[in-house]
C-alpha positions, 0 to 999 in steps of 0.5 A: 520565511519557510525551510524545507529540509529533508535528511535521510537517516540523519546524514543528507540535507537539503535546504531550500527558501521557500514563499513566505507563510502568508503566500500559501496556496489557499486550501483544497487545491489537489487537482490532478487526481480529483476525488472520486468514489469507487463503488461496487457494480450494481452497487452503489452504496458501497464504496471501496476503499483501504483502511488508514492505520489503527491500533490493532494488533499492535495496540497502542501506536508508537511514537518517534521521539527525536527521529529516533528509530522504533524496534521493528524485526525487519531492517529499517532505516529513519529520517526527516523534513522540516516545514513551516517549523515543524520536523516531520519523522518517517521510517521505513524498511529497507536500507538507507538509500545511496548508490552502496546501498546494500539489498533489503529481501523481505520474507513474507508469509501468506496466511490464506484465510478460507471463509465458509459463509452461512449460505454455504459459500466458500471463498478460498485464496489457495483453491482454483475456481476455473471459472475466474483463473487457470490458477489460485489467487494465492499463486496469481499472487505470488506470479504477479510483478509483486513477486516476479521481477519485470521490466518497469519503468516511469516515463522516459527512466527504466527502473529496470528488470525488478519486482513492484515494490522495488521499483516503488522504492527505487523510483522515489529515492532514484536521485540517490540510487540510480547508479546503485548496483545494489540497493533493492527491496525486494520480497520473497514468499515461504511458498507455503500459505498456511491455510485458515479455516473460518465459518462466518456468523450470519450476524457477521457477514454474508455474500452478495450476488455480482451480476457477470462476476466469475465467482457469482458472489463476493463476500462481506464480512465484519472488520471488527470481528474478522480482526478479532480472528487474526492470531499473531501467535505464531508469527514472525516479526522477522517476516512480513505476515500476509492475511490473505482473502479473495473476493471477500471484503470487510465492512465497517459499521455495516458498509463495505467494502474495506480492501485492506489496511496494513499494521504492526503487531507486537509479540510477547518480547515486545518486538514489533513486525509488520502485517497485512489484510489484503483481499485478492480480487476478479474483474467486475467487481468494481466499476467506472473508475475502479475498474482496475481494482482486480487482481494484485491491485490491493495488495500492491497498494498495501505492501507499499504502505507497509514498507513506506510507513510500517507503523503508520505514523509517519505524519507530513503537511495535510494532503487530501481531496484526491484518491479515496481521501474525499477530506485531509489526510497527514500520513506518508501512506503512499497508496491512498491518493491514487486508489483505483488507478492502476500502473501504466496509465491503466495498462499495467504490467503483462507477465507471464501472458497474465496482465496485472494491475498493480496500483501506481503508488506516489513517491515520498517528494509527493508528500513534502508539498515541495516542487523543489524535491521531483529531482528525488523522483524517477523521470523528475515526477512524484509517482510511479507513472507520473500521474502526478506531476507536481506535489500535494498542495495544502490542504 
């Protein structure tokens, strides 16, 4: 027989029995949110999509030993599932989630990357172009329900007047926190970007004209040899950093377009932070089911990764076919299988007279492959707006 048991730092349990391992469901059966290639307008050889976590700044991955915590710079909190035998471990930032909960407020500090291309093309997150925006995308950014608290929902359940990422946090865990007066996780920016300047090599990067894009053009540039620019000698581990770039996207072995990853990175005390590369983005960019990749929608999807699985290694049962993953994923990365769908069944979220598109983001029942476990969810779902209503299926 198969047990399911799931902990939250070591002091909830739940167990449960489930079929037995000869009547699981036969692989490739996610359904709901089928795969579908998100390609760039006019372009279709290239394809958007985020990164899965990789050794980067950070170097070598660590591991959870016995659930245990790994040191990380901002508050954190573990625990753990257990199916067909094996123990699944996660961390995550913010606090334990129970109704006593205290409030977890993240500092982030936004490195606005400034890319100067050969053809003498600038793409800058902190400077106003009036013909995409009335403001720069840093501060789009920084107005958006990411920073700004909104009312947001799921279904028939307000999570109330709150920022993004808190509500991703608030909706998963909603069994525990619903009647919580002070569990949050919320973010709050320096409000002052520091500004990199960089020159792109031809040989590393280049634009590409976008037919009835405000900016004309979108920017490209190599993965490898962007990341090799990034310096993490002046971050905190204490804050979450932000390498933030606009209508410029990151090509792998040539192809494009990567719209970010998130990471950790380790200073010279070994103590490990969190960090990001995330690309703010116009409307036309990209088409048919993409076409609400556009504002905040890139950095909501890694902001909640981040803050789900800070080190990437928070492994669960197989799960794919659906998002950006076209095969098998076994990560607690809450962003990839809905990429290109945005909160609100593609509405989004209007503030401010602005309407943004954040993704909607999955919850952690989702990854459990367990109906047993939408009572977690907000409106008895497994992700924010309820496209999906049952969880992954094994893949």
């Amino acid at each position: 027989m198969k047990k399911l048991i799931l902990g939250l730092a070591g002091a909830l349990a739940y167990g449960l029995v489930a079929a037995p391992a000869s009547a699981l469901p036969a692989p490739n059966l996610v359904s709901e949110n089928p795969y579908s290639a998100i390609h760039v307008t006019g372009h279709p050889e290239m394809t958007a999509r985020f990164l899965a976590p990789t050794p980067g700044l950070g170097g070598s991955q660590p591991t959870q030993a016995g659930c245990s915590s790994t040191e990380l710079g901002l508050p954190s909190w573990v625990g753990s599932f257990t199916d067909s035998g094996r123990t699944y471990c996660y961390q995550m930032i913010g606090a334990t989630p129970s109704k006593t909960a205290p409030a977890t407020t993240l500092t982030t500090q936004v490195y606005a990357y400034k890319l100067t291309f050969s053809d003498g093309t600038v793409f800058d997150p902190t400077a106003v172009n009036t013909n995409c925006d009335s403001i720069s995308p840093y501060a789009r950014l920084i107005a958006s329900p990411l920073y700004t608290a909104a009312p947001i929902s799921n279904g028939s359940v307000s999570l109330g007047t709150i920022q993004y990422e808190d509500a991703q946090s608030v909706g998963e865990w909603y069994k525990f926190v619903k009647k919580s007066k002070t569990y949050a996780v919320n973010l709050q920016d320096t409000g002052s970007p520091q500004v990199i300047s960089i020159t792109v090599p031809s040989s590393e990067g280049s634009t590409v004209a976008i037919s009835g894009l405000c900016s004309g053009k979108i920017g490209e540039v190599d993965y490898g040899w962007l990341s090799n620019q990034i310096s993490s000698s002046n971050w905190s581990v204490n804050q979450v950093s932000v390498v933030l770039l606009w209508n410029v996207f990151q090509t792998e072995s040539g192809s494009c377009c990567i719209l970010g990853y998130h990471y950790y990175w380790t200073n010279n005390s070994n103590q490990n932070g969190v960090y990001s590369v995330t690309a703010m983005s116009n409307p036309g960019i990209f088409g048919g089911t993409g076409k609400g990749i556009t504002d905040v929608h890139a950095t909501a999807h890694e902001f909640g990764e981040a803050i789900n699985d800070p080190f990437g290694n928070n492994a669960t049962p197989e799960w794919g076919h659906t998002g950006q993953v076209s095969g098998c994923q076994n990560n607690l990365e809450v962003g990839d299988p809905l990429t290109g769908t945005v909160y609100g069944k593609g509405a989004g979220i209007t503030s401010g007279g602005f309407t943004y598109h954040p993704q909607e983001l999955v919850y952690f029942n989702w990854f459990t492959e367990q109906t047993s476990y939408g009572k977690y969810g907000a409106d008895k779902v497994y992700s924010m707006s309820g496209s999906f209503t049952a969880p992954a299926k094994f893949c």
